[in-house]
N, C-alpha and C positions, 0 to 999 in steps of 0.2 A: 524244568519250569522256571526255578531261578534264573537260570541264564538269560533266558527269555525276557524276562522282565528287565533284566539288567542292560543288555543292550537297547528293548524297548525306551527304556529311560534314559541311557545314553543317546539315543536315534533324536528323541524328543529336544534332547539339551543343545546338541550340535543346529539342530534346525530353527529353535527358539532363538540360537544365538547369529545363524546366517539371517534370519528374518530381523533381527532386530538392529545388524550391519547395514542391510538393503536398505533399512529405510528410517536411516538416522535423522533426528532433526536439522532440519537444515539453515536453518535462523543462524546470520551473521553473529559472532560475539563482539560486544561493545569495541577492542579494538580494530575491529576492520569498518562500522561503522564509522570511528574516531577518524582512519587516516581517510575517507572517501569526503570528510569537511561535514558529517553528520553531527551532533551531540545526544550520545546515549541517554537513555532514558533507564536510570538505577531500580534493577529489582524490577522489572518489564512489569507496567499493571494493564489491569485489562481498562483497554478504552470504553468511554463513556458510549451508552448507544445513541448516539445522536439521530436528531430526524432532519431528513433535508427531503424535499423535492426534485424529479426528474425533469425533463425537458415538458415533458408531456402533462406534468402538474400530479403526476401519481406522487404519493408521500412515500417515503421509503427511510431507512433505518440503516447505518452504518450495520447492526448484526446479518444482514439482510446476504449481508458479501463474506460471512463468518466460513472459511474452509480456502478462502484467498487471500495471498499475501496483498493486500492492499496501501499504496498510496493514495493519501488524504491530503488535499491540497487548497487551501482556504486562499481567495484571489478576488481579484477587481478591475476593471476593464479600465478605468482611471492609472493604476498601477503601476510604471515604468519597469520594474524590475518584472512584475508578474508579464508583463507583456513579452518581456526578452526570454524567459524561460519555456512559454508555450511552445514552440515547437519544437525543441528537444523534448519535453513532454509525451507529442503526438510521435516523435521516433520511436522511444521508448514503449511505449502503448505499443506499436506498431509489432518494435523487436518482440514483444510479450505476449504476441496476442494469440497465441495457445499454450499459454501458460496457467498456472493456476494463480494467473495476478489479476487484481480490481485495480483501477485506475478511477479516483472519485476527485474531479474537479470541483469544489462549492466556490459559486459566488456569491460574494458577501455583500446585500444590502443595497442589487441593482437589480432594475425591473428587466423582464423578459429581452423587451425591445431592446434596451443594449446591450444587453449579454449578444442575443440572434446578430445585433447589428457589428458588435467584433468578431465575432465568429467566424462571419462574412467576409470581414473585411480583410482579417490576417487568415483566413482560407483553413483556420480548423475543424479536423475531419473528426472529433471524439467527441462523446457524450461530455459533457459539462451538468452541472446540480446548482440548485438555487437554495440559500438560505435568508430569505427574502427581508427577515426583519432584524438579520444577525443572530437573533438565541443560542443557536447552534456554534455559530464564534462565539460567543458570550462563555457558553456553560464551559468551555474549553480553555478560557482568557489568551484568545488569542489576541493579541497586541500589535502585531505587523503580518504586514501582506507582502510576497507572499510568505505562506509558512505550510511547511512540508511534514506528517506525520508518516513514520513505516510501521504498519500493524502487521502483525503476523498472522496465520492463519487463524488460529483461537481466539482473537482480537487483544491479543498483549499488545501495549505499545512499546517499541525497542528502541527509536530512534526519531528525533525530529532537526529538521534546517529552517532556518528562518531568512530569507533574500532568493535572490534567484540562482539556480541550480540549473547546470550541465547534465541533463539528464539521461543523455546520452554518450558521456564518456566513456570509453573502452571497459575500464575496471570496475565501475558502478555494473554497466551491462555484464557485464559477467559474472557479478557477486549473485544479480538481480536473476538471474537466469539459472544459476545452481538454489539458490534458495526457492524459488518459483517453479523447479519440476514436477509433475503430477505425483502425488504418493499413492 
C-alpha cells in the first residue's frame, strides 16, 4: 500500500510539474520590452478600470477585456504621429486576430463624425473607442498623443510608448504572438 501511494504522489509531482511547464507565463520581461523602444512599467500594477464607449455608444470598461493581452491606445484624428502609426495598427490587429489579444483604440475629445469621417478617409477596418470628454485620459495623465499602454492578461500594466510606433515590426510581432497564445 505504501508503494502505492508513493508513486501516486510521485505521478502527481511529475504531472503538477509538466502542467505547470505547458503553461508558463508568457508576459515579456522589462528587457525585451526595453530593446522593442517600450518603457517598462516597474513592479507591473494593475491598470485603472477606465470607462470608454464603443462605436455604437455602449459604455464599456477596460476590465471588460480582463483574460486579453490588450493594447490601449489613447489618439486624435488631428494627430500627425497617431495618424502615421494606424495602419500598422490595423496589421497587427489583423496578425492577432485569433489571439487572446484586445486591440482598444480611445479617441480623445473628438465627436463621432470625425472620428467615422477619418476612419473613412485613411480606410480603417477596426473597431476604435471614444473618450469623449477626456476623463478617461485624465485619470491616467496622459500628456501626449499618441501613447501606447501593454496590459497583460490580469490587467497589470507592463509597458508603455509615447509617439508613433511600428506596430508591425517583425520582432514586436513575434514577441506579441508568443505572449498572446491561448492558455
Amino acid at each position: 500500500m505504501r508503494s502505492k501511494s508513493f508513486y501516486l504522489c510521485a505521478l502527481f509531482c511529475i504531472l503538477g510539474a509538466f502542467a505547470a511547464y505547458a503553461n508558463p507565463s508568457t508576459a515579456p520581461d522589462a528587457e525585451v520590452f526595453r530593446s522593442l523602444g517600450f518603457h517598462p512599467i516597474p513592479n507591473g500594477q494593475l491598470f485603472p478600470d477606465i470607462p470608454f464607449l464603443d462605436q455604437d455608444g455602449e459604455n464599456l470598461k477596460l476590465s471588460d477585456f480582463n483574460g486579453s493581452v490588450v493594447l490601449l491606445n489613447f489618439w486624435a484624428t488631428w494627430c500627425p504621429p497617431c495618424r502615421a502609426e494606424m495602419p500598422s495598427m490595423g496589421k497587427l490587429s489583423k496578425i492577432l486576430e485569433n489571439k487572446e489579444f484586445a486591440m482598444i483604440p480611445i479617441n480623445v475629445q473628438e465627436s463621432s463624425e470625425q472620428v467615422e469621417a477619418f476612419l473613412e478617409e485613411f480606410e480603417i477596418d477596426f473597431l476604435v473607442y471614444h473618450d469623449f470628454d477626456g476623463s478617461s485620459a485624465n485619470e491616467i495623465g496622459i500628456i501626449g498623443l499618441p501613447t501606447s499602454i501593454l496590459i497583460d492578461r490580469d490587467g497589470t500594466a507592463l509597458a508603455a510608448v509615447t509617439g508613433a510606433f511600428e506596430w508591425h515590426d517583425d520582432d514586436l510581432v513575434t514577441m506579441m504572438k508568443q505572449w498572446t497564445e491561448k492558455q
